[in-house]
Each structure stands twice: as structure tokens, then as C-alpha cells.
N, C-alpha and C positions, 0 to 999 in steps of 0.2 A: 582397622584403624581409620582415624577420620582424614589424616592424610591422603591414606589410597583411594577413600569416598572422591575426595574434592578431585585429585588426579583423577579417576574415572571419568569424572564430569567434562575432564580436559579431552581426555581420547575420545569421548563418545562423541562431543562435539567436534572435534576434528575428521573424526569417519564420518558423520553424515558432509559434513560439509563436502568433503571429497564423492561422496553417493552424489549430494543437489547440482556439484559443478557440473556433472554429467546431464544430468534428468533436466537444470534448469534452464541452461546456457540460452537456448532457441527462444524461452517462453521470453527470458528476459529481455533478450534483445528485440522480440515484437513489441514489448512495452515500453522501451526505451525510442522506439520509432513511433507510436502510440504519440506518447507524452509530446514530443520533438515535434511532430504536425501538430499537433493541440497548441504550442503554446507559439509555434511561430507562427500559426496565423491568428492570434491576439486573443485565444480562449485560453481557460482555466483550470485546473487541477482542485478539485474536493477529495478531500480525503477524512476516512473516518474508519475508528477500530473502538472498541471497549476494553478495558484494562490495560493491561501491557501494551495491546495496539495502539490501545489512544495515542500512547506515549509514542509508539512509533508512529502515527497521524504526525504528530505534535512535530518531532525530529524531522520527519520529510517534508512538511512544510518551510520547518527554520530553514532547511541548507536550498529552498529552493528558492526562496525569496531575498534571503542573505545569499550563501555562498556555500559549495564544496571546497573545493580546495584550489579554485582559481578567481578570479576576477571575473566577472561578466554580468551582463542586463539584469537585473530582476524579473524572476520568473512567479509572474500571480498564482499562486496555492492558496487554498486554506483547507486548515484545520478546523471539521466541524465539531472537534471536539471539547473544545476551550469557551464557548460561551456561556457560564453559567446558569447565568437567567434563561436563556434561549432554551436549555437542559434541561432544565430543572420545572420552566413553567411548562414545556412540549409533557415529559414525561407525567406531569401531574396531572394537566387536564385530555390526555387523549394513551397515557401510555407510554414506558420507556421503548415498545418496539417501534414507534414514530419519532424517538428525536434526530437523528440523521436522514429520516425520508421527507421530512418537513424544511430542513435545512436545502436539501436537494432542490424539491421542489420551488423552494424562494429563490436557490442563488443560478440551479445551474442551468444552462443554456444549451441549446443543439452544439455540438464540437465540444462542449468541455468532455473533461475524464474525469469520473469517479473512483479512486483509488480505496479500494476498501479492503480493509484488516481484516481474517477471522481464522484464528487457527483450526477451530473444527469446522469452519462451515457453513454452521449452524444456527449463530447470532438472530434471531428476529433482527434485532435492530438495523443489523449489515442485510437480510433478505430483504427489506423493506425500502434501504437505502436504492441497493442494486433494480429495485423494480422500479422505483421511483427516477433513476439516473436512465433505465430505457427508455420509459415513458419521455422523458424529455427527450430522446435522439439521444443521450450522449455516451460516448466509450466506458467501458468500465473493465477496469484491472481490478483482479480478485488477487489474492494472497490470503491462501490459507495453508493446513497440514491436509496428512490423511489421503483422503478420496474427495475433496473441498466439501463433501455436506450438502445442504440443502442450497447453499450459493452454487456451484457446479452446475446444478440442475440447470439455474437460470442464464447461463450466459449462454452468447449469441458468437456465433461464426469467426463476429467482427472486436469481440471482448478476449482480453487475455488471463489466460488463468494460471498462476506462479504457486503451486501445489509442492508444499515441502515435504518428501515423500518419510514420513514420521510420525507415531502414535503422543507422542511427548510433549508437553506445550513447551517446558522450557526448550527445547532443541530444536521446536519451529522458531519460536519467536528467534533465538539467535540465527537460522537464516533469514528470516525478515529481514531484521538490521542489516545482514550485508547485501540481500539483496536490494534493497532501500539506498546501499551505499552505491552497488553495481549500477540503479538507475538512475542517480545522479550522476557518476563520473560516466556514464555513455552519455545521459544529454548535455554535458559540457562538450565530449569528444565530435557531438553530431555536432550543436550549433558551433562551437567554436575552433572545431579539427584536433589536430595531436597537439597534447602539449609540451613546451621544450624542453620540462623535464617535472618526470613526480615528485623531487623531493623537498 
């Protein structure tokens, strides 16, 4: 029945979630210390995903530059997913696996973090980013599924890797979102301590 379909989708997604709170907890909180020295000392956050990611790109930008669920500073992100032209003329004249390593290479700086989307891994366009965000000096938070893919390979000692342990796109991307959500409310909780109350 298509009821039980849709309820399955509920438990499955509740079981990993309960699997990632285990597996993720550490990675998350070295990335949420990541981010918190990036932006308190007046560097930046790039972030970049394809498809579903973008959108999560898109989401961790708005809550970082607007707001979670407190009041506090604007924290500079961008989403290098949203410029059109920027997309559209990279991918045309050099290739879609260049439009996020072109972007890199213009905006980011020694100390920024590149937060990069990729459920399998495997993205050219996220391998290209991530080589691109070394090359500059700067940190780079991977978020993928699986075994991370061919991004795995590239990161260094000092990059964080948040690996949803899952074959599934839909049931990584739904830990994205909350792990997206978990790195915003710890960098409100770093920079601006406990708050008096969540609700």
C-alpha cells in the first residue's frame, strides 16, 4: 500500500538518523570549531553542491548571513551556487567541472572554508572546488554519503569530512539538512554561548 511506502520512508529516515548521531557527532563538532575560527577572525565561508546540494549551499548560506534561530552578527557565506551568468558562462566556455573551482579561485582567501556538498563524492565539479580551496590555503568541510568518493581522497589532516554512512541520496541529503542545521546552532552556541531558552 502506498501508505506503508510513505511510512517506511519515515523509519528509514529515523534509523539512520539515530546510526549518523553516533558516527557523526565528533566530525561535526570539528566543523563547527572550523567555521567559528573562520569567521571570528573576519574570513569567509564558500559553499557549493549540485542539485539537492545546491539547495542545501543556498539554505546554509541564508541562516548564516541572516539568522538561526537567534539574533546575532552576520556571518559572511556565500553560496556559489546562485550566480547565473557566473554558471552558465564558466560551464560554457571551460566546462561544468570548473564552475565552483573558478568561483574558489576569485573569491577565496588563505582562512576562508569551503563547504562543499556531494552525496557520492564524486561531483567533478565539488573535486575541482575542493582542489581549488587547497590550493588557496583554505579549510575545506566535505559532506558527503557512502565512503565520500573521490573528495575523501583529497582532504588533508586539517579538513573535515561529515560522511553519511548510507547508499541512498534521499537519506543522505535528509542528514545534510540537519547536519547543516547542527552547524549553525553550535556556531551561534560557540560565538554567542547557551541560549536562555530554545523555544
Amino acid at each position: 500500500m502506498l501508505e506503508q511506502r510513505i511510512q517506511q520512508h519515515f523509519f528509514d529516515s529515523a534509523d539512520l538518523k539515530y546510526q549518523a548521531a553516533e558516527a557523526l557527532t565528533g566530525p561535526i563538532a570539528r566543523a563547527v570549531d572550523v567555521l567559528a575560527t573562520a569567521v571570528s577572525n573576519g574570513h569567509k565561508i564558500l559553499i557549493c553542491g549540485n542539485g539537492g546540494s545546491a539547495a542545501d549551499s543556498q539554505h546554509l548560506a541564508a541562516e548564516l548571513v541572516g539568522r538561526f534561530e537567534r539574533e546575532r552578527p552576520e556571518l559572511a557565506a556565500i553560496a556559489l551556487t546562485t550566480d547565473t551568468s557566473t554558471l552558465t558562462a564558466v560551464a560554457n566556455d571551460y566546462g561544468f567541472d570548473h564552475v565552483f573551482a573558478k568561483q574558489v579561485r576569485a573569491l577565496g582567501l588563505p582562512g576562508d572554508v569551503l563547504v562543499a556538498f556531494s552525496t557520492s563524492g564524486n561531483s567533478s565539479s565539488i573535486v575541482e572546488a575542493v582542489r581549488a580551496a587547497q590550493a588557496r590555503e583554505m579549510s575545506v568541510l566535505a559532506l558527503t554519503g557512502r565512503t565520500g568518493g573521490r573528495v575523501a581522497g583529497l582532504l588533508r589532516e586539517a579538513d573535515v569530512h561529515i560522511a553519511v554512512p548510507n547508499d541512498r541520496t534521499a537519506r543522505i541529503q535528509e542528514v545534510h539538512l540537519l547536519t547543516l542545521h547542527c552547524l549553525c546552532d553550535g556556531l551561534d552556541w560557540v560565538l554567542m554561548g547557551e541560549p536562555e531558552s530554545l523555544a
